[in-house]
Biotite code that builds the C-alpha atoms (Angstrom):
import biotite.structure as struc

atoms = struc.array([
    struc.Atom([-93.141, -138.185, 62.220], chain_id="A", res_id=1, res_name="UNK", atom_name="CA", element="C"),
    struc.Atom([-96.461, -136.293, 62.227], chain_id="A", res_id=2, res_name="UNK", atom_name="CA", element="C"),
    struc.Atom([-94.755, -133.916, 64.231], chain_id="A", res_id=3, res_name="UNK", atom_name="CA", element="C"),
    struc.Atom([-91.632, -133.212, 61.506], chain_id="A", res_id=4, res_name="UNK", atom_name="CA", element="C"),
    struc.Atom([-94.466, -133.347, 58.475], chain_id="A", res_id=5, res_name="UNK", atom_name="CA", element="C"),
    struc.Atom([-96.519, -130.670, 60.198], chain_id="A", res_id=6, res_name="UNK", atom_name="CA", element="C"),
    struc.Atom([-93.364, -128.957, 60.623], chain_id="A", res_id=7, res_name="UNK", atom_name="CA", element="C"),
    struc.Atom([-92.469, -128.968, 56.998], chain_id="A", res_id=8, res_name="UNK", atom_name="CA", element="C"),
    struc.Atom([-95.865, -127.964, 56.160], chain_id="A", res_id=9, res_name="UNK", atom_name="CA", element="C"),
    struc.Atom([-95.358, -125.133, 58.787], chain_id="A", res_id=10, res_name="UNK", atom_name="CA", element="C"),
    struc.Atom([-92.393, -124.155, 57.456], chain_id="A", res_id=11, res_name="UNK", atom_name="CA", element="C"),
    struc.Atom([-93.173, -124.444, 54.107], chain_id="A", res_id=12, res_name="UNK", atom_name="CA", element="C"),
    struc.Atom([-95.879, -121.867, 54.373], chain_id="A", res_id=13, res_name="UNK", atom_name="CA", element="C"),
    struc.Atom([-93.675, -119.419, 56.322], chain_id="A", res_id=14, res_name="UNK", atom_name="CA", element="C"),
    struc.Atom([-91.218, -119.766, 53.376], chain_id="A", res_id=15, res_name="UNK", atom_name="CA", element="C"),
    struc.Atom([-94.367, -119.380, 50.929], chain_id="A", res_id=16, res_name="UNK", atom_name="CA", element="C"),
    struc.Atom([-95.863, -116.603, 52.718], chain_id="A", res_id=17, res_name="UNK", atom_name="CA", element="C"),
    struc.Atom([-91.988, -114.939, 53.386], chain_id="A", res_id=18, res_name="UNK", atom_name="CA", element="C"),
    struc.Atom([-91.521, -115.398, 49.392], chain_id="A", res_id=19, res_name="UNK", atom_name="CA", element="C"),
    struc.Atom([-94.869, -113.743, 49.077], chain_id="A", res_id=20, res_name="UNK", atom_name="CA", element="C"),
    struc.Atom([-93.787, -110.977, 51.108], chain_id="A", res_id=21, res_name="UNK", atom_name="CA", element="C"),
    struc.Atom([-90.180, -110.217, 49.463], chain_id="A", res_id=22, res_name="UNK", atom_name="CA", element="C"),
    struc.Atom([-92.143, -110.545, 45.747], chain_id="A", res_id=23, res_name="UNK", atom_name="CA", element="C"),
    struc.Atom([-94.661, -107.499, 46.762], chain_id="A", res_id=24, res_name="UNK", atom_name="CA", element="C"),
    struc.Atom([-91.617, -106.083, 48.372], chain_id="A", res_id=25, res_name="UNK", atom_name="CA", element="C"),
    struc.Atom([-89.953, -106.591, 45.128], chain_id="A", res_id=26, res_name="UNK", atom_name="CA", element="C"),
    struc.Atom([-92.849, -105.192, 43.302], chain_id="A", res_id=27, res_name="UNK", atom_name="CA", element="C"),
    struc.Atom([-93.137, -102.089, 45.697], chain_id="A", res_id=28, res_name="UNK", atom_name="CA", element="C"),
    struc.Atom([-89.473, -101.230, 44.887], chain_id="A", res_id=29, res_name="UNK", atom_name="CA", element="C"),
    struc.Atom([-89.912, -101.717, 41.889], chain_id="A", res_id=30, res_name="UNK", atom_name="CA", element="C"),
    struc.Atom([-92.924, -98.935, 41.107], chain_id="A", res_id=31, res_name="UNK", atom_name="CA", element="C"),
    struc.Atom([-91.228, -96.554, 43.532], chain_id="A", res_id=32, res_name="UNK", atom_name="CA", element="C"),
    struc.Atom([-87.257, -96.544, 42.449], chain_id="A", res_id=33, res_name="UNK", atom_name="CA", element="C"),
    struc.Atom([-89.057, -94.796, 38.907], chain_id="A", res_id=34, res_name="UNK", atom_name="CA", element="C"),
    struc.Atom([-91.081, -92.134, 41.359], chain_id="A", res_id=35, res_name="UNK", atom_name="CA", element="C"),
    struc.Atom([-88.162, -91.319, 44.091], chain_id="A", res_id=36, res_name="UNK", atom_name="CA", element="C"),
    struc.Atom([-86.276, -91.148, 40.632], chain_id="A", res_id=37, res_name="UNK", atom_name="CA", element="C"),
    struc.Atom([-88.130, -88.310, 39.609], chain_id="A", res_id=38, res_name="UNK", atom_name="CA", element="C"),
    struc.Atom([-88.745, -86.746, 42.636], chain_id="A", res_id=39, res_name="UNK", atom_name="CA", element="C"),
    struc.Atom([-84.934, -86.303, 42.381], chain_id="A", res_id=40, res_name="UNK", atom_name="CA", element="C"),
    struc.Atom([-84.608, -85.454, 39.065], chain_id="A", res_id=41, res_name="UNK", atom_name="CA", element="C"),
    struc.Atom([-87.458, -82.800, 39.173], chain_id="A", res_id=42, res_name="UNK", atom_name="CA", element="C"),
    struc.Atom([-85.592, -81.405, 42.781], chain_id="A", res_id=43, res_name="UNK", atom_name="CA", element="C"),
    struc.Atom([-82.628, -80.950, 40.608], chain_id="A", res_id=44, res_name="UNK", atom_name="CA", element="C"),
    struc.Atom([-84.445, -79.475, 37.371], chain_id="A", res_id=45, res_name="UNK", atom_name="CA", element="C"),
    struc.Atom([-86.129, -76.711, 40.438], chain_id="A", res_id=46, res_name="UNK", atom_name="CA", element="C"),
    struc.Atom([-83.325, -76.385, 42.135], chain_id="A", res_id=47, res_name="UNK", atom_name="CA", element="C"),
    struc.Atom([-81.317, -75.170, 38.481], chain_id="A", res_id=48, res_name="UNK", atom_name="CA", element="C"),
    struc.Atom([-84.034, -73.416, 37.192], chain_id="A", res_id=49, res_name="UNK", atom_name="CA", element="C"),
    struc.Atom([-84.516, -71.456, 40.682], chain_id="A", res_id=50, res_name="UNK", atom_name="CA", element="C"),
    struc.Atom([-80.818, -70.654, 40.643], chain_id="A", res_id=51, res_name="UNK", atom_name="CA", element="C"),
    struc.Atom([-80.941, -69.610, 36.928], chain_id="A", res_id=52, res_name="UNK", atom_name="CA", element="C"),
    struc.Atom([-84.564, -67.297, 37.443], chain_id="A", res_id=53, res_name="UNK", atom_name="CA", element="C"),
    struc.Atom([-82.108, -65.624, 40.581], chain_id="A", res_id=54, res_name="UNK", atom_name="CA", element="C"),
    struc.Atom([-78.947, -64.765, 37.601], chain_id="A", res_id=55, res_name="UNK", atom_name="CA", element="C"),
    struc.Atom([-81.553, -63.514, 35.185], chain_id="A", res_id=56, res_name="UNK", atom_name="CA", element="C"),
    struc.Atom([-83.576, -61.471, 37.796], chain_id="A", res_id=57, res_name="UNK", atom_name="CA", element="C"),
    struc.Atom([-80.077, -60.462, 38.858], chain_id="A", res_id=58, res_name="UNK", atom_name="CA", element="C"),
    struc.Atom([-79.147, -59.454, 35.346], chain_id="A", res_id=59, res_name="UNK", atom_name="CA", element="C"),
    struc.Atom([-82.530, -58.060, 35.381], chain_id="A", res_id=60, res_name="UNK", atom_name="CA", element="C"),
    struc.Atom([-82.129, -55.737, 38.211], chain_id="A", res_id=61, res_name="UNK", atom_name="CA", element="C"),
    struc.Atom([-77.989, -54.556, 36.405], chain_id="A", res_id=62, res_name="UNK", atom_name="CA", element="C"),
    struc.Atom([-79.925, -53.329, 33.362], chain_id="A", res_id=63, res_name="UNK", atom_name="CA", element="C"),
    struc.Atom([-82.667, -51.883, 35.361], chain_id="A", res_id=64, res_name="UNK", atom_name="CA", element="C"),
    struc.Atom([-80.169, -50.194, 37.190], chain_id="A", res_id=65, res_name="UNK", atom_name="CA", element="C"),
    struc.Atom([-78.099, -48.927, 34.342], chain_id="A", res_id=66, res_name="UNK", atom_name="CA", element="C"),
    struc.Atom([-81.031, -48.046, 32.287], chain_id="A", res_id=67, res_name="UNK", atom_name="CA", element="C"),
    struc.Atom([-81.709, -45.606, 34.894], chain_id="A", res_id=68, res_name="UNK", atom_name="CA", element="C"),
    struc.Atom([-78.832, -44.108, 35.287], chain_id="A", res_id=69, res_name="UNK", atom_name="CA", element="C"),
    struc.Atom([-78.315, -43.458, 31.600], chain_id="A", res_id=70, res_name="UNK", atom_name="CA", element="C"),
    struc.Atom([-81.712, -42.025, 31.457], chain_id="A", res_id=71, res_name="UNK", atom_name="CA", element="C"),
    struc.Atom([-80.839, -39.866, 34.080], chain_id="A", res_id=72, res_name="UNK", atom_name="CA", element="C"),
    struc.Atom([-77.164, -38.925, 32.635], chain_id="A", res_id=73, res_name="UNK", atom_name="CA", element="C"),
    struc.Atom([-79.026, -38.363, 29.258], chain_id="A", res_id=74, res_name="UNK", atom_name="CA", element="C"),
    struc.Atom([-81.198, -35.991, 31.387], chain_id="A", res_id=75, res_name="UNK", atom_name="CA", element="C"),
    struc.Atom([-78.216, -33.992, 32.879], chain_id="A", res_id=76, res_name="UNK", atom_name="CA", element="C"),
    struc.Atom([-76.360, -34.348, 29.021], chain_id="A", res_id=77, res_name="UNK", atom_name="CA", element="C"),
    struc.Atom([-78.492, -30.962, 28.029], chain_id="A", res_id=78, res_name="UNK", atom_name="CA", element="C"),
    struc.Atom([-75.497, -28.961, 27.928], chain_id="A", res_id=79, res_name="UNK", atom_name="CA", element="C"),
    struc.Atom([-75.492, -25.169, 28.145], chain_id="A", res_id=80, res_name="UNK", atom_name="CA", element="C"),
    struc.Atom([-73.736, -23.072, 25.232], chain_id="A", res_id=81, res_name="UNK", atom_name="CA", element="C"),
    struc.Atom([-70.814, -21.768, 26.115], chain_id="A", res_id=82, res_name="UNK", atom_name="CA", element="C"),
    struc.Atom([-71.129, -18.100, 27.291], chain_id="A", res_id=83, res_name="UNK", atom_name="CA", element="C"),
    struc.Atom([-68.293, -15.357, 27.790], chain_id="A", res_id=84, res_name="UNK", atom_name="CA", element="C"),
    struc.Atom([-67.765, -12.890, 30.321], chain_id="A", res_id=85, res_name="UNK", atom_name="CA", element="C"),
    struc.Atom([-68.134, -10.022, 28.252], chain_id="A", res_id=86, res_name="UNK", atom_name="CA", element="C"),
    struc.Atom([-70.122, -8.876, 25.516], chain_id="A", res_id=87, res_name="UNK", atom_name="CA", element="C"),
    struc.Atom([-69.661, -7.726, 22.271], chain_id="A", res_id=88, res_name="UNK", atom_name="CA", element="C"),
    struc.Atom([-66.089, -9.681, 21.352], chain_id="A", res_id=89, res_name="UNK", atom_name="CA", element="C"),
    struc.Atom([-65.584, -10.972, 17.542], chain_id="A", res_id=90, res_name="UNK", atom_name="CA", element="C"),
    struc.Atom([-66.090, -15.170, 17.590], chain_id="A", res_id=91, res_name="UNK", atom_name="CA", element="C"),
    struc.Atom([-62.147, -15.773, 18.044], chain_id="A", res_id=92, res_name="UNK", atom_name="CA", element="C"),
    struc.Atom([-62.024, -13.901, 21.261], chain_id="A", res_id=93, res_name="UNK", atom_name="CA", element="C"),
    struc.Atom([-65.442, -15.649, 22.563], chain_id="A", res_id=94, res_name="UNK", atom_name="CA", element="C"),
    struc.Atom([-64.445, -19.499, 21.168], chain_id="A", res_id=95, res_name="UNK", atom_name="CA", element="C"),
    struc.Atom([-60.735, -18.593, 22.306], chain_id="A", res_id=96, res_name="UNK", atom_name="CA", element="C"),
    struc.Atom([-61.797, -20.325, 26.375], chain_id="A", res_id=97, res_name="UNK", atom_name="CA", element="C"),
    struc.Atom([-63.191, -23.139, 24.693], chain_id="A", res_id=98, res_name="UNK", atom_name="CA", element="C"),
    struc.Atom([-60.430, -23.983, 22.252], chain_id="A", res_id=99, res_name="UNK", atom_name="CA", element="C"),
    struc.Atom([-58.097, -23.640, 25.040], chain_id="A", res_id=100, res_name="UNK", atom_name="CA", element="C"),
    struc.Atom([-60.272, -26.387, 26.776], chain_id="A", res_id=101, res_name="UNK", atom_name="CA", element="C"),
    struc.Atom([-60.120, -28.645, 23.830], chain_id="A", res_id=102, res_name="UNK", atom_name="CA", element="C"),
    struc.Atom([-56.145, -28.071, 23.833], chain_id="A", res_id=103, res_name="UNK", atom_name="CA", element="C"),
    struc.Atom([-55.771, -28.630, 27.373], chain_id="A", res_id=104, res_name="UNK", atom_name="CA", element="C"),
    struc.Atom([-58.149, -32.189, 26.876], chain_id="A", res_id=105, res_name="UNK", atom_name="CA", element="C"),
    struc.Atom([-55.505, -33.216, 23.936], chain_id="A", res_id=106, res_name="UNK", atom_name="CA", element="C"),
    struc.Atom([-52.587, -32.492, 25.995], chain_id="A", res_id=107, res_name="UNK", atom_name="CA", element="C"),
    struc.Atom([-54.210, -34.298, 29.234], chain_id="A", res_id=108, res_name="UNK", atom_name="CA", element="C"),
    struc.Atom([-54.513, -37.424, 27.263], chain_id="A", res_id=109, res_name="UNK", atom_name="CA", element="C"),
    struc.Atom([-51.197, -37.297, 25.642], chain_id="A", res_id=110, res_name="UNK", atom_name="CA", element="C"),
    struc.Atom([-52.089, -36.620, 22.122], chain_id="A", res_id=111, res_name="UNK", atom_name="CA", element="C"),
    struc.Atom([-50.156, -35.090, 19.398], chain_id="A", res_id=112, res_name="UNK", atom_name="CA", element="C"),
    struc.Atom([-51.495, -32.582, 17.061], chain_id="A", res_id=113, res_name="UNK", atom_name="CA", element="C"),
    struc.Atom([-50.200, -32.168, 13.543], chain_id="A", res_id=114, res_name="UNK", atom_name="CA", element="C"),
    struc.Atom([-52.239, -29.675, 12.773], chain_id="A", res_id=115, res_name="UNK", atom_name="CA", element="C"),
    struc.Atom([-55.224, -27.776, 13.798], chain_id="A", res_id=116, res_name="UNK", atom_name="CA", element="C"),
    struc.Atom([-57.006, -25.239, 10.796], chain_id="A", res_id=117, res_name="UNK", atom_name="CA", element="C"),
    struc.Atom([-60.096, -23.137, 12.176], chain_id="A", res_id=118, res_name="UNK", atom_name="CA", element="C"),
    struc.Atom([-63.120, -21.903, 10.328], chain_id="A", res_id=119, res_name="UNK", atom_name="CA", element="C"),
    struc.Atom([-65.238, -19.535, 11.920], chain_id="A", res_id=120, res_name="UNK", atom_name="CA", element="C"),
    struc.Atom([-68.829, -18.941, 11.540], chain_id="A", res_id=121, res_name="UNK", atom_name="CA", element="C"),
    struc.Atom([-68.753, -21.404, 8.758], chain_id="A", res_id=122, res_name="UNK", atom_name="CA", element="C"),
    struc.Atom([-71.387, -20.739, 5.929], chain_id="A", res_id=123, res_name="UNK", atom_name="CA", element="C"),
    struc.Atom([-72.871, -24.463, 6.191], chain_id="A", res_id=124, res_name="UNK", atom_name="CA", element="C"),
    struc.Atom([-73.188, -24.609, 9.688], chain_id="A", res_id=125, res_name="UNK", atom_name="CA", element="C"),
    struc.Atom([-77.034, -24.184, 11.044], chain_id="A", res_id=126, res_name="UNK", atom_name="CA", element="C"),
    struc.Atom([-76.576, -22.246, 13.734], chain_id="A", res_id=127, res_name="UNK", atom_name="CA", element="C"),
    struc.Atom([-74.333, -19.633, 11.442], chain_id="A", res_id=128, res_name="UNK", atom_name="CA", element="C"),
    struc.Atom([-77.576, -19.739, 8.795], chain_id="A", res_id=129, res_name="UNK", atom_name="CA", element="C"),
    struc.Atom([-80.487, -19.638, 10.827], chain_id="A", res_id=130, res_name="UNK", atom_name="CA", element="C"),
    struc.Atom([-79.654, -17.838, 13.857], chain_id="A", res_id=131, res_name="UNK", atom_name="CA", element="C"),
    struc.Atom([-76.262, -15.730, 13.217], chain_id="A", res_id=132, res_name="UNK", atom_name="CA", element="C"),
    struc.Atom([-77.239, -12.924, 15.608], chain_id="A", res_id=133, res_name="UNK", atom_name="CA", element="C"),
    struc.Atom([-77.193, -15.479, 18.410], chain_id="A", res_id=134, res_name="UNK", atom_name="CA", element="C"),
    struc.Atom([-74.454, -17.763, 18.379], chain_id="A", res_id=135, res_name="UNK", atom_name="CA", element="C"),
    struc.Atom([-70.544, -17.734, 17.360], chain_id="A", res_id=136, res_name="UNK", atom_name="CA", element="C"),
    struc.Atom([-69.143, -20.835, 15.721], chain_id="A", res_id=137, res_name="UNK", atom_name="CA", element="C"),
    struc.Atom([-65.742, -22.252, 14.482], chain_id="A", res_id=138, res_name="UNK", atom_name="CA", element="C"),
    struc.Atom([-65.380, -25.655, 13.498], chain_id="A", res_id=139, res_name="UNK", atom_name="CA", element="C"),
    struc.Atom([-61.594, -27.108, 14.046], chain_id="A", res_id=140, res_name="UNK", atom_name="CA", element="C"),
    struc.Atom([-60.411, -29.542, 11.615], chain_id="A", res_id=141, res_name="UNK", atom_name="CA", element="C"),
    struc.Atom([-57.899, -31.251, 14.050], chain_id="A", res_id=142, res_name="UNK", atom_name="CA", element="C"),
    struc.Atom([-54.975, -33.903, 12.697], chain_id="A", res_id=143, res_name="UNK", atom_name="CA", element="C"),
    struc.Atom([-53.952, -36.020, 15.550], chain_id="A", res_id=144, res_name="UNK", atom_name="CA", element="C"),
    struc.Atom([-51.104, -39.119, 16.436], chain_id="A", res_id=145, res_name="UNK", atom_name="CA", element="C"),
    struc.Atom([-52.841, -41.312, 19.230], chain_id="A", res_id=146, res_name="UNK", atom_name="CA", element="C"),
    struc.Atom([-53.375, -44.581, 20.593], chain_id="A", res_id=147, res_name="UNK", atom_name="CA", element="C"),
    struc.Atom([-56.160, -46.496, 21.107], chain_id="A", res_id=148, res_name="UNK", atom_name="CA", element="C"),
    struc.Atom([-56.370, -45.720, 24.999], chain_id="A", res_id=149, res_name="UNK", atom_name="CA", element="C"),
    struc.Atom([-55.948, -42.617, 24.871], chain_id="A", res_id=150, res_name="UNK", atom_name="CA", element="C"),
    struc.Atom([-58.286, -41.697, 22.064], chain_id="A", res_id=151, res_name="UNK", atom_name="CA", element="C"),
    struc.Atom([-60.641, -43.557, 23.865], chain_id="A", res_id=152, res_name="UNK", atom_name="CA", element="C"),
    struc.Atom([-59.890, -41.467, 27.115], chain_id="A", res_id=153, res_name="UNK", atom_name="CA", element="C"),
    struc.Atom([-60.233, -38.480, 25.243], chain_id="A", res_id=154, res_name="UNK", atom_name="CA", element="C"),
    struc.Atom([-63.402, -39.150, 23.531], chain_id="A", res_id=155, res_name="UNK", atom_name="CA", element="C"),
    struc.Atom([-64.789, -39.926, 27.304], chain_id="A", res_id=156, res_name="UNK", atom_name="CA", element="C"),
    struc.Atom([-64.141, -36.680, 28.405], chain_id="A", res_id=157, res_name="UNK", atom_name="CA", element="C"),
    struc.Atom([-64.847, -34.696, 25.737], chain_id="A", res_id=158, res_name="UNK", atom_name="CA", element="C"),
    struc.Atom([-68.839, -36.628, 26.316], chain_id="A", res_id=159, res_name="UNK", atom_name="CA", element="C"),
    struc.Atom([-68.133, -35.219, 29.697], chain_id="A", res_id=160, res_name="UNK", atom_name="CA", element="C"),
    struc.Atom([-67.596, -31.377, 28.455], chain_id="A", res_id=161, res_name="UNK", atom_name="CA", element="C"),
    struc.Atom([-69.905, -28.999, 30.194], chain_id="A", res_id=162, res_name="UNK", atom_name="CA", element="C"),
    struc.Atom([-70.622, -27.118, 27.286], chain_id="A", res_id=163, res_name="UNK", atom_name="CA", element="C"),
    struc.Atom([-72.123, -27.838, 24.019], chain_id="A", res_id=164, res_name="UNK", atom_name="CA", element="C"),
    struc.Atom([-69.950, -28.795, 21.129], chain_id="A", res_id=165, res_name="UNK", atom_name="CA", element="C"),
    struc.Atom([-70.436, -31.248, 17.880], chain_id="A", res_id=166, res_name="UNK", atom_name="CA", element="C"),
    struc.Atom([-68.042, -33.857, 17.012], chain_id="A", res_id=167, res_name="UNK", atom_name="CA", element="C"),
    struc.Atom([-69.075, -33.313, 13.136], chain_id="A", res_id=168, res_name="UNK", atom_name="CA", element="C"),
    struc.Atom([-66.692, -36.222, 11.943], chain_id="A", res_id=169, res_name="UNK", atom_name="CA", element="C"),
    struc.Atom([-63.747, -38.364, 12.562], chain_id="A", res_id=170, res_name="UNK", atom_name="CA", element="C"),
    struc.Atom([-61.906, -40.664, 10.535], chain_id="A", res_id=171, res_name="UNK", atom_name="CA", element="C"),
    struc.Atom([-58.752, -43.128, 12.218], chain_id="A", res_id=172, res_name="UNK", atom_name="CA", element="C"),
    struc.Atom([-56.112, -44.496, 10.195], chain_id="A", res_id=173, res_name="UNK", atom_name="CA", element="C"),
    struc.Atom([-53.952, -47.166, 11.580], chain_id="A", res_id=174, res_name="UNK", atom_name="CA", element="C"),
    struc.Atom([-50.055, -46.034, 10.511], chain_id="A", res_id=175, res_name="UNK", atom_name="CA", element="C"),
    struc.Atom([-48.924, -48.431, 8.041], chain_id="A", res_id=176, res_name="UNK", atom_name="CA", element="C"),
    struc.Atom([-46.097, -49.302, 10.231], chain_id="A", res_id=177, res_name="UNK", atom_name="CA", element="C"),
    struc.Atom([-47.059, -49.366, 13.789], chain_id="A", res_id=178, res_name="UNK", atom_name="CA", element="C"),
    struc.Atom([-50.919, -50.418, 13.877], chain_id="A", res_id=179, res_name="UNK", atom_name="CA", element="C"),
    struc.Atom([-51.166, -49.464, 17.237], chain_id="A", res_id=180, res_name="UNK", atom_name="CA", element="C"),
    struc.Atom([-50.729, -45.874, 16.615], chain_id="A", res_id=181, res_name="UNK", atom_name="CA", element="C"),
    struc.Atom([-53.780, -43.880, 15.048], chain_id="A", res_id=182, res_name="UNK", atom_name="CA", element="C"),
    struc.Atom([-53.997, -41.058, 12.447], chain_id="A", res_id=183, res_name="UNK", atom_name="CA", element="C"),
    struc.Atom([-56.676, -39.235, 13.225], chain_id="A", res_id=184, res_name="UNK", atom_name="CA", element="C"),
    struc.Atom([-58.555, -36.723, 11.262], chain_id="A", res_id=185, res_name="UNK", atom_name="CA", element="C"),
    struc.Atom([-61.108, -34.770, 13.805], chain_id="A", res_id=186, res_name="UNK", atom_name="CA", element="C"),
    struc.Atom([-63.709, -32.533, 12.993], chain_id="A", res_id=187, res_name="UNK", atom_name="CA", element="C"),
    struc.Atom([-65.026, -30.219, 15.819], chain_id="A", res_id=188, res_name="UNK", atom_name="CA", element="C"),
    struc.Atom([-67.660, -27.631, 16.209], chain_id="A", res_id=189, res_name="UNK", atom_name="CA", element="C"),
    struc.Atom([-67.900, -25.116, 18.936], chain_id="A", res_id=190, res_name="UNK", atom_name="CA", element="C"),
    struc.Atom([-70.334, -23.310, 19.581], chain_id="A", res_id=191, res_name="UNK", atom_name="CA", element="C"),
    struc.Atom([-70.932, -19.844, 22.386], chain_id="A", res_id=192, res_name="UNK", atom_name="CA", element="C"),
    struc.Atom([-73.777, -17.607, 22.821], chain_id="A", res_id=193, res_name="UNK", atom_name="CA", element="C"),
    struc.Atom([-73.158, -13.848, 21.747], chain_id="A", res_id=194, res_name="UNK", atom_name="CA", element="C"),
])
């Protein structure tokens, strides 16, 4: 019988010391779970922010990028006057190359004109006042039927115009019973060196 109570003992301290054992276990977990959480939720938080520092640098680097090249284009927009072949013509002959450029951008872009009414060397216009002797004006007060494309179109290329001109005002008009299609009311100055 000593031999079963010393057993009991025996085995009641393995089960004490084994309880022991799983309670610091327990108590291990239990401060580490919160950490390992963490860990986790911090790789996560790095992880999104990392990807998110990569689509703004990205964005970054697009509006470097495009800031340069519209420096640059704004560089290259110093457009040359227009300048004729020969000398000495009155400021319909000289403009005439240029209007016909204008024309042939309408046209290109499928626009309809109502009505075109020229003015040249108009008495308000700077150039006219300050430096007559230099340059020939005529500003073109332009009624046009468009759509929103193709105004748009037009307006592109007429940025893209080699030579100098001024787009003095515009006013659009929706028609009343097709909103898609524009009245437009156009003012344009051209200008060409004497």
């Amino acid at each position: 019988m000593k031999e079963f109570e010393l057993f009991v003992k025996k085995f009641k301290s393995i089960i004490l010391i084994l309880l022991l054992i799983l309670f610091a276990f327990g108590a291990i977990i239990k401060q580490i779970v919160p950490v390992v959480t963490d860990i986790i939720n911090t790789q996560k938080e790095y992880t999104s922010a990392v990807t998110s520092l990569a689509d703004k640098e990205r964005t970054r680097d697009n509006l470097k990028a495009k800031t340069e090249a519209a420096e640059a284009e704004n560089k290259n927009a110093i457009k040359a006057f227009y300048k004729p072949i020969e000398q000495g013509l009155d400021t319909e002959s000289v403009i005439a190359n240029e209007f016909a450029e204008i024309l042939t951008l309408i046209r290109s872009n499928s626009i309809k004109t109502r009505s075109i009414k020229y003015d040249y060397d108009p008495k308000d216009d700077n150039f006219v006042k300050n430096v007559p002797d230099k340059y020939n004006v005529a500003k073109l007060d332009i009624e046009m039927i468009s759509n929103y494309k193709q105004f748009e179109s037009f307006l592109k290329e007429l940025y893209k115009h080699e030579h100098f001109l001024d787009i003095a005002s515009f006013e659009i008009l929706p028609y009343e019973k097709d909103k898609k299609i524009l009245l437009i009311t156009f003012q344009l100055k051209l200008y060409a060196q004497k």
